[in-house]
PyMOL commands that place a pseudoatom at each C-alpha (Angstrom):
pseudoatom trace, name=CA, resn=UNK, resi=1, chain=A, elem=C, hetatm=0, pos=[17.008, 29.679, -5.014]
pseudoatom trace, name=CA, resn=UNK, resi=2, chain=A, elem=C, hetatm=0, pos=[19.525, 30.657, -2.449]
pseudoatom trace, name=CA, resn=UNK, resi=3, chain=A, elem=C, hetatm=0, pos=[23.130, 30.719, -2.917]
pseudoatom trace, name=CA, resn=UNK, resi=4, chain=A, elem=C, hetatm=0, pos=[23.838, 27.326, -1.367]
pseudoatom trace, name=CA, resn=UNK, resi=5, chain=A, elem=C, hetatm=0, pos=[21.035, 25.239, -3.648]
pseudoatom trace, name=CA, resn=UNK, resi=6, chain=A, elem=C, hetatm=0, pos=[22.864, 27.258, -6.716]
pseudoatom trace, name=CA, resn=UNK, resi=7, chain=A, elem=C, hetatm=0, pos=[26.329, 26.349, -5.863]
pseudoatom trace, name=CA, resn=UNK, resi=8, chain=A, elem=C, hetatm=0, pos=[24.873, 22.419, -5.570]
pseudoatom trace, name=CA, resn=UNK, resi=9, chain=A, elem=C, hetatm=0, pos=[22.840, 23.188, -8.693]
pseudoatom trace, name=CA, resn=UNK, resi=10, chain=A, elem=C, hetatm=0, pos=[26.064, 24.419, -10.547]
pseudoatom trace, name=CA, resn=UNK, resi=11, chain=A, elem=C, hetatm=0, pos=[27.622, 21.171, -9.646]
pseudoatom trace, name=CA, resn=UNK, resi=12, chain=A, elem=C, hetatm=0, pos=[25.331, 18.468, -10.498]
pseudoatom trace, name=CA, resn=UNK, resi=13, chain=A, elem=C, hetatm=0, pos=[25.322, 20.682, -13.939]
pseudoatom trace, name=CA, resn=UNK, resi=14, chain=A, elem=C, hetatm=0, pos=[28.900, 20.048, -14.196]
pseudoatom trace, name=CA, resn=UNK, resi=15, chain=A, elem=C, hetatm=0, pos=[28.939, 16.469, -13.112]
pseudoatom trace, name=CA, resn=UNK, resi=16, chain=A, elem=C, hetatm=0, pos=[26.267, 16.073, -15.628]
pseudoatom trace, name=CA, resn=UNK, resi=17, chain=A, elem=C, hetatm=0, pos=[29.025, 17.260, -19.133]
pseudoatom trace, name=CA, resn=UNK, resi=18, chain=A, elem=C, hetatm=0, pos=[26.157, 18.048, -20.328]
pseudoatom trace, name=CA, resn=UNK, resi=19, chain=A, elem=C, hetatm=0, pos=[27.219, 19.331, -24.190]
pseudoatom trace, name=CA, resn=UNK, resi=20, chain=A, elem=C, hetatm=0, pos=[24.197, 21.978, -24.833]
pseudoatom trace, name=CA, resn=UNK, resi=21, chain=A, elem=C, hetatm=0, pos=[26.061, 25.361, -26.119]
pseudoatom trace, name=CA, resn=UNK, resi=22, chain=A, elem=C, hetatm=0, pos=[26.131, 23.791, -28.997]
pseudoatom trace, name=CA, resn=UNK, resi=23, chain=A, elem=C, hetatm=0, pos=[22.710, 22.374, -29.755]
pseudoatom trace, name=CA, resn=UNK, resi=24, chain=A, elem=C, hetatm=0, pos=[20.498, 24.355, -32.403]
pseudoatom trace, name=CA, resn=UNK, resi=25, chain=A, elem=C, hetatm=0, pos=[17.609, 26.532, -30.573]
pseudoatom trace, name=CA, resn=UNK, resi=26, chain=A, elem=C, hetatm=0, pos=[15.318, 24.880, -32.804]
pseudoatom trace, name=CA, resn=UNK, resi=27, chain=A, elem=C, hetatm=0, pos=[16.730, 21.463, -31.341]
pseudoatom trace, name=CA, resn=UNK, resi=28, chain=A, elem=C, hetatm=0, pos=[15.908, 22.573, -28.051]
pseudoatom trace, name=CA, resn=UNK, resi=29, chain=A, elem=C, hetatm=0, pos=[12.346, 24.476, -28.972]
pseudoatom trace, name=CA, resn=UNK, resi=30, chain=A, elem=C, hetatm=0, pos=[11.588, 20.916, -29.770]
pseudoatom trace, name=CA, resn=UNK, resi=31, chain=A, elem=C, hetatm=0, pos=[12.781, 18.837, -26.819]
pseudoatom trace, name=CA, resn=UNK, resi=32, chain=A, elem=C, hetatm=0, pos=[11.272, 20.982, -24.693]
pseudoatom trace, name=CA, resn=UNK, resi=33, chain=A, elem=C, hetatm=0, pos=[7.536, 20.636, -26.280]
pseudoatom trace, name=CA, resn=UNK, resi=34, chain=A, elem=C, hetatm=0, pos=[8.018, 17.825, -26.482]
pseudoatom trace, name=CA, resn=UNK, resi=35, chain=A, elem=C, hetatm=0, pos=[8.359, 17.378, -22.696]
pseudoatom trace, name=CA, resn=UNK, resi=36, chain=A, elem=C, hetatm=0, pos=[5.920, 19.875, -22.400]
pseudoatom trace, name=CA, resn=UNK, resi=37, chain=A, elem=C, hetatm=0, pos=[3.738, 17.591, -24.106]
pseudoatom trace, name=CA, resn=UNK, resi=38, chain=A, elem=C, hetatm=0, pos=[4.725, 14.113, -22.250]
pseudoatom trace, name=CA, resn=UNK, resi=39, chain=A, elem=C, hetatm=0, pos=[3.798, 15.569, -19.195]
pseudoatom trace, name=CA, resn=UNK, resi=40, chain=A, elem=C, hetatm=0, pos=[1.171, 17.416, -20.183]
pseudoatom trace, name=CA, resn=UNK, resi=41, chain=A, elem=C, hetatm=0, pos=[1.857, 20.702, -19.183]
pseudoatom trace, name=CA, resn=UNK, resi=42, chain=A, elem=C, hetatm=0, pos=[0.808, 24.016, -20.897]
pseudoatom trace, name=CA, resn=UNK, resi=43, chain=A, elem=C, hetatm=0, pos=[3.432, 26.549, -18.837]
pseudoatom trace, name=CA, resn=UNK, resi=44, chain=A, elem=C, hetatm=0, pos=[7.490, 25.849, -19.585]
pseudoatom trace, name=CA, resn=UNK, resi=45, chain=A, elem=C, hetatm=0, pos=[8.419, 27.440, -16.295]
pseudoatom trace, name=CA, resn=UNK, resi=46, chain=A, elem=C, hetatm=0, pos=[6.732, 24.831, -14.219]
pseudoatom trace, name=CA, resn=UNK, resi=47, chain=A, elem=C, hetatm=0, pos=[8.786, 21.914, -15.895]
pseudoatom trace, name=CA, resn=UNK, resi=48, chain=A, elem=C, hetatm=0, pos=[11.122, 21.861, -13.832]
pseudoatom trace, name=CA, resn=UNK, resi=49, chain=A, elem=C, hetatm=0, pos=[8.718, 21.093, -11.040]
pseudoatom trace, name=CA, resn=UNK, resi=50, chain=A, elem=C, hetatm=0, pos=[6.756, 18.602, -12.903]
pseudoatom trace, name=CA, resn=UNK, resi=51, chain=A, elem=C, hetatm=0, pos=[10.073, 16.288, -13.322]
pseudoatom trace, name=CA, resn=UNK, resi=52, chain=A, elem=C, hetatm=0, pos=[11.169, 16.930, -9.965]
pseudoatom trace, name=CA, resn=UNK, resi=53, chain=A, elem=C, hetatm=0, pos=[7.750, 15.362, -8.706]
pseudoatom trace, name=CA, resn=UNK, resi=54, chain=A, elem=C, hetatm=0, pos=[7.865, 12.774, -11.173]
pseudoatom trace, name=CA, resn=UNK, resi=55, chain=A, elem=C, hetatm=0, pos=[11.862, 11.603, -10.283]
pseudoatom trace, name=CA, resn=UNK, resi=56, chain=A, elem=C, hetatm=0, pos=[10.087, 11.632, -6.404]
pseudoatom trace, name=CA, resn=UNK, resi=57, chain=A, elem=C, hetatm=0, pos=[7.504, 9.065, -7.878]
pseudoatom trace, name=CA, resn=UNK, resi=58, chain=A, elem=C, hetatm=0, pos=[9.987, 6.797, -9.441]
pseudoatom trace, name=CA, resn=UNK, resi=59, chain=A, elem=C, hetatm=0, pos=[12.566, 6.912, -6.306]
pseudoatom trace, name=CA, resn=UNK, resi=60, chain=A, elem=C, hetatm=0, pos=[9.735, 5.300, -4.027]
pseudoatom trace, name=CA, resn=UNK, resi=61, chain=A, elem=C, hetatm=0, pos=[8.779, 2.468, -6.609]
pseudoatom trace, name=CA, resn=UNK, resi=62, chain=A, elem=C, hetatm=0, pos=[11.768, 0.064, -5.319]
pseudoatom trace, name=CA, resn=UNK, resi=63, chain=A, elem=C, hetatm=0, pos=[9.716, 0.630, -1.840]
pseudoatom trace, name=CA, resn=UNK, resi=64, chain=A, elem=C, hetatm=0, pos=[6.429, 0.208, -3.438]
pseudoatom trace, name=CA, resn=UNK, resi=65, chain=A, elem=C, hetatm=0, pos=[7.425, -3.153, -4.855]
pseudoatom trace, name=CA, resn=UNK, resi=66, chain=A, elem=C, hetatm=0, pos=[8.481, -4.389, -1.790]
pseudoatom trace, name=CA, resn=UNK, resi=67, chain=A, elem=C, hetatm=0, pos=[5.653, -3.307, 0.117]
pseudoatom trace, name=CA, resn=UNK, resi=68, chain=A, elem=C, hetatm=0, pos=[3.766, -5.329, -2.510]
pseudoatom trace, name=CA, resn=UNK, resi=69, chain=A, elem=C, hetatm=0, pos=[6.188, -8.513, -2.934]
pseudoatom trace, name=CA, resn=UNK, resi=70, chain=A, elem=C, hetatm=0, pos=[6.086, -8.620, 0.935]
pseudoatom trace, name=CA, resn=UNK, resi=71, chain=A, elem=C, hetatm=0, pos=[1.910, -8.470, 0.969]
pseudoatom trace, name=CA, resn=UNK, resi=72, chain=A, elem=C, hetatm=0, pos=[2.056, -10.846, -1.800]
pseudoatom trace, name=CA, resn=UNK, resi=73, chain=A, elem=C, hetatm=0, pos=[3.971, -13.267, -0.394]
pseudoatom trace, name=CA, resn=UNK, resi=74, chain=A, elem=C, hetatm=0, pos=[1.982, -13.082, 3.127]
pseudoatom trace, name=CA, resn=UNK, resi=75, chain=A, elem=C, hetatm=0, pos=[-1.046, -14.551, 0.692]
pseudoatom trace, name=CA, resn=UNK, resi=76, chain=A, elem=C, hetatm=0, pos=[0.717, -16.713, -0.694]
pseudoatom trace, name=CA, resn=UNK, resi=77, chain=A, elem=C, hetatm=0, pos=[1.731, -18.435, 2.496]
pseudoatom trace, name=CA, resn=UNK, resi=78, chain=A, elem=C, hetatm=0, pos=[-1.209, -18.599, 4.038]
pseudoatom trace, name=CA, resn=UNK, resi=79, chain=A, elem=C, hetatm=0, pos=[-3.881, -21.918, 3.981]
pseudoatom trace, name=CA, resn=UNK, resi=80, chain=A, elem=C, hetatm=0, pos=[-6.477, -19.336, 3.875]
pseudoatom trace, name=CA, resn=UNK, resi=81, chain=A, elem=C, hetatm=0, pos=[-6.192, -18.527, 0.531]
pseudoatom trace, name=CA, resn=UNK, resi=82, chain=A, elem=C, hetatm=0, pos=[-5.493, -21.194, -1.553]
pseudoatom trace, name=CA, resn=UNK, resi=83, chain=A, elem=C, hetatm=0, pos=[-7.003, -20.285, -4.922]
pseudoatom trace, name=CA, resn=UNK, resi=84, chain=A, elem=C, hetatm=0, pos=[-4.357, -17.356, -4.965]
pseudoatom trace, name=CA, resn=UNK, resi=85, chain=A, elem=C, hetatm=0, pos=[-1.600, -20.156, -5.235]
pseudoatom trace, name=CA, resn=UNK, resi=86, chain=A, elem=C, hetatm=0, pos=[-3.112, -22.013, -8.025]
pseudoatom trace, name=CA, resn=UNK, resi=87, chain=A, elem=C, hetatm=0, pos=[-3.398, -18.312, -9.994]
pseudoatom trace, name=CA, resn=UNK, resi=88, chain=A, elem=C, hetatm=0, pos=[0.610, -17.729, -8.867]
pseudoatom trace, name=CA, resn=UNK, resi=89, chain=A, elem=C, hetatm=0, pos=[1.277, -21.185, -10.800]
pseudoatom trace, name=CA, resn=UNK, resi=90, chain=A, elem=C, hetatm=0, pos=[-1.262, -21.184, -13.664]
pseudoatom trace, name=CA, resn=UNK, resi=91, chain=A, elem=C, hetatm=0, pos=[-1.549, -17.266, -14.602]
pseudoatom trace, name=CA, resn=UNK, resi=92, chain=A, elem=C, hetatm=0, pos=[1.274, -14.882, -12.462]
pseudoatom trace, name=CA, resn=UNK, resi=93, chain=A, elem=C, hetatm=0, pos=[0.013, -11.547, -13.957]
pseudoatom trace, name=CA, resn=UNK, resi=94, chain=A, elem=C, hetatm=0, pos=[-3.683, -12.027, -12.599]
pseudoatom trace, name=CA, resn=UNK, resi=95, chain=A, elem=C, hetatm=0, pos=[-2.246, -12.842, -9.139]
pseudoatom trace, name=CA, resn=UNK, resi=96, chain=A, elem=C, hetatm=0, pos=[-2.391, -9.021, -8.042]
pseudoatom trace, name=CA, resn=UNK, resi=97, chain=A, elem=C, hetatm=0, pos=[-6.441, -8.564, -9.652]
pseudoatom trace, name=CA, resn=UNK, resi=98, chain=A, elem=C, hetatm=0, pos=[-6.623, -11.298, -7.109]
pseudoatom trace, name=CA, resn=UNK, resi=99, chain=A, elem=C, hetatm=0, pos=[-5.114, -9.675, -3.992]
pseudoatom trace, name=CA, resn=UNK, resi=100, chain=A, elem=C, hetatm=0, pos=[-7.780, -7.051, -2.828]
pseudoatom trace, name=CA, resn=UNK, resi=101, chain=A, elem=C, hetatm=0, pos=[-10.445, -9.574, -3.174]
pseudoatom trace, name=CA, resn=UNK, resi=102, chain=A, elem=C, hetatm=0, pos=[-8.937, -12.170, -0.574]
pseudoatom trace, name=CA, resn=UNK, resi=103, chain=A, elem=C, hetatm=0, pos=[-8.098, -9.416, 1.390]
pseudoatom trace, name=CA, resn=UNK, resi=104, chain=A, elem=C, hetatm=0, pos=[-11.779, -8.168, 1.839]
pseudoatom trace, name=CA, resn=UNK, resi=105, chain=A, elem=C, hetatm=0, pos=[-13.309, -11.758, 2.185]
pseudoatom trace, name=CA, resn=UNK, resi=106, chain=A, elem=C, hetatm=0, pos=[-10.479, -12.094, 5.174]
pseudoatom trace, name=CA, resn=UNK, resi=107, chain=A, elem=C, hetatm=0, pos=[-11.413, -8.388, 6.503]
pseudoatom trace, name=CA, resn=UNK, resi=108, chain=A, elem=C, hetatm=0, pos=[-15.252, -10.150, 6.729]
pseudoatom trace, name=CA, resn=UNK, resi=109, chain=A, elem=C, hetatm=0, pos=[-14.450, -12.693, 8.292]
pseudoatom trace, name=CA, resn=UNK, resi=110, chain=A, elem=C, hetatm=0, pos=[-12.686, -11.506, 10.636]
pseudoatom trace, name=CA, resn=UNK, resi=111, chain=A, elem=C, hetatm=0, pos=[-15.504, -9.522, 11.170]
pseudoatom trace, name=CA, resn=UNK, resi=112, chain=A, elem=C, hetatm=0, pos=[-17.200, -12.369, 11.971]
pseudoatom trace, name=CA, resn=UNK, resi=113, chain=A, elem=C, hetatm=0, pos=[-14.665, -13.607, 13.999]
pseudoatom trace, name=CA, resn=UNK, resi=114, chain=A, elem=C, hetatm=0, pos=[-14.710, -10.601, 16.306]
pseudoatom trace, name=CA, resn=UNK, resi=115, chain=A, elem=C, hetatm=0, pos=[-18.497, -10.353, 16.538]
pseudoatom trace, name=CA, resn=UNK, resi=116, chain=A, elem=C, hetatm=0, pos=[-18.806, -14.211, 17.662]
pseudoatom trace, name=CA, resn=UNK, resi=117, chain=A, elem=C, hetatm=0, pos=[-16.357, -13.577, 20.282]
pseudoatom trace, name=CA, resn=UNK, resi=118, chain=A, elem=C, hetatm=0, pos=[-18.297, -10.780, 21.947]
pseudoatom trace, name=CA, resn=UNK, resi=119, chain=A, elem=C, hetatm=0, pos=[-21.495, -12.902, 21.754]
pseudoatom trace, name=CA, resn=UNK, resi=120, chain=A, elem=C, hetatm=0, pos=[-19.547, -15.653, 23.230]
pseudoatom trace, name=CA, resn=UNK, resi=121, chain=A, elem=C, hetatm=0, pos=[-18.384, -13.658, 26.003]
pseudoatom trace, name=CA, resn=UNK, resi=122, chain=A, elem=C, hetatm=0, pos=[-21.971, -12.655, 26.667]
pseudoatom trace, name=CA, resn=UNK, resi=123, chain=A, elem=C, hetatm=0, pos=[-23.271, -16.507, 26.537]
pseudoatom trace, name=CA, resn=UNK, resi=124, chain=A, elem=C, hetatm=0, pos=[-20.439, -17.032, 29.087]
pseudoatom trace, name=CA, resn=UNK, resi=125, chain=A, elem=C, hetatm=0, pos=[-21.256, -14.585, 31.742]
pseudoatom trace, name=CA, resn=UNK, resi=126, chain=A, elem=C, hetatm=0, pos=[-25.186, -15.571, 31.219]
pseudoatom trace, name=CA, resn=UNK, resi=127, chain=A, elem=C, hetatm=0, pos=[-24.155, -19.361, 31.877]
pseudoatom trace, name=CA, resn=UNK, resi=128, chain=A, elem=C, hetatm=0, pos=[-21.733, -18.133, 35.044]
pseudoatom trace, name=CA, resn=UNK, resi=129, chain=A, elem=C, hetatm=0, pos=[-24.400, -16.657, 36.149]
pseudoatom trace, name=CA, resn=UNK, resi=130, chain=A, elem=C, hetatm=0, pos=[-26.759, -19.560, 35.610]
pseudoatom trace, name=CA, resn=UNK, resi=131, chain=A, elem=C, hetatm=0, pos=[-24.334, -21.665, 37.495]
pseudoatom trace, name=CA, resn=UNK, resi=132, chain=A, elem=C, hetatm=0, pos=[-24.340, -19.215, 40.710]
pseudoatom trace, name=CA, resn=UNK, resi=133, chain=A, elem=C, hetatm=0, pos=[-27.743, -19.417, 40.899]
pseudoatom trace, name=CA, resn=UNK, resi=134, chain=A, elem=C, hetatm=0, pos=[-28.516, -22.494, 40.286]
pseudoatom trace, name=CA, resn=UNK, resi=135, chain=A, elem=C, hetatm=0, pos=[-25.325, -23.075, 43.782]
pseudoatom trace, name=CA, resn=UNK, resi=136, chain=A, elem=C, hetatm=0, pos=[-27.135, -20.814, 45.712]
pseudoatom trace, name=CA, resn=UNK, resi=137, chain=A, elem=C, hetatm=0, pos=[-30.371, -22.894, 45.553]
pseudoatom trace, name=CA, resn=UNK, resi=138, chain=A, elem=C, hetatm=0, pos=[-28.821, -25.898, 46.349]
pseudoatom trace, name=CA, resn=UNK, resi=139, chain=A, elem=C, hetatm=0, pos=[-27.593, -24.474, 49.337]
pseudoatom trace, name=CA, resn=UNK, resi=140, chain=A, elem=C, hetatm=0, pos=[-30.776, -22.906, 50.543]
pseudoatom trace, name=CA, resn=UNK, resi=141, chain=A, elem=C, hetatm=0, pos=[-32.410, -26.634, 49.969]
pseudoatom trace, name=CA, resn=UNK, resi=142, chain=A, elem=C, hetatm=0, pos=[-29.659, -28.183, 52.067]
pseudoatom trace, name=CA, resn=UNK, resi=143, chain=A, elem=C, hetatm=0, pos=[-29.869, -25.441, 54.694]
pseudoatom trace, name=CA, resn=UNK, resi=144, chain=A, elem=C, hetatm=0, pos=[-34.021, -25.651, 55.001]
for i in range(1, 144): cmd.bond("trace and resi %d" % i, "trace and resi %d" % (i + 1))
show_as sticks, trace
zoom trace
């Protein structure tokens, strides 16, 4: 650490009133095994770490949850899936078992959606095509 992240490190320390000059070692052996053991990790000096990626897990949750309410809420909305509504009234805790599934059955259809707009595209410029020649022979008849 450089002198800077020491100085804020010092601070939050002292914010914190933590009381831990007096606490037994034995007190403290224990709490930290017992982290050791929560988080499943075999070396003490990579704690530290371990919680810092955790507390970066749990700050994006509020985010996550939105994300989800939002996604969620676009189903919900929607005449397209209507069984998801019935499973928001009748059983809320299945609704999100439910979510991936409608989203693949609309990911095929679009799908399908997509591929019969190509072939109608194609069936269009056959039939313009069609229609020009079928023109020009009516004007070679009227010209002979």
């Amino acid at each position: 650490m450089d002198t800077r992240e020491l100085i804020k490190r010092d601070k939050e320390l002292h914010n914190l009133s933590l009381n831990i000059d007096n606490l037994p070692v034995q007190i403290m052996k224990e709490i930290l095994q017992d982290l050791c053991r929560t988080l499943s990790v075999q070396d003490v000096t990579v704690l530290t770490s371990s919680v810092q990626k955790i507390a970066k897990c749990v700050a994006c949750v509020p985010v996550l949850e939105q994300y989800i309410s939002k996604i969620v809420r676009v189903l919900l909305s929607s005449d397209h899936a209507p069984n998801l509504v019935q499973i928001s009234k009748a059983a809320p805790k299945r609704l999100f078992d439910q979510v991936i599934p409608v989203l693949k059955t609309w990911v095929i259809e679009l799908d399908k959606v997509s591929t019969l707009s190509t072939f109608r595209a194609k069936v269009n410029v056959i039939l313009k095509k069609r229609t020009i020649y079928v023109n020009l022979q009516k004007q070679q008849q009227q010209q002979q």
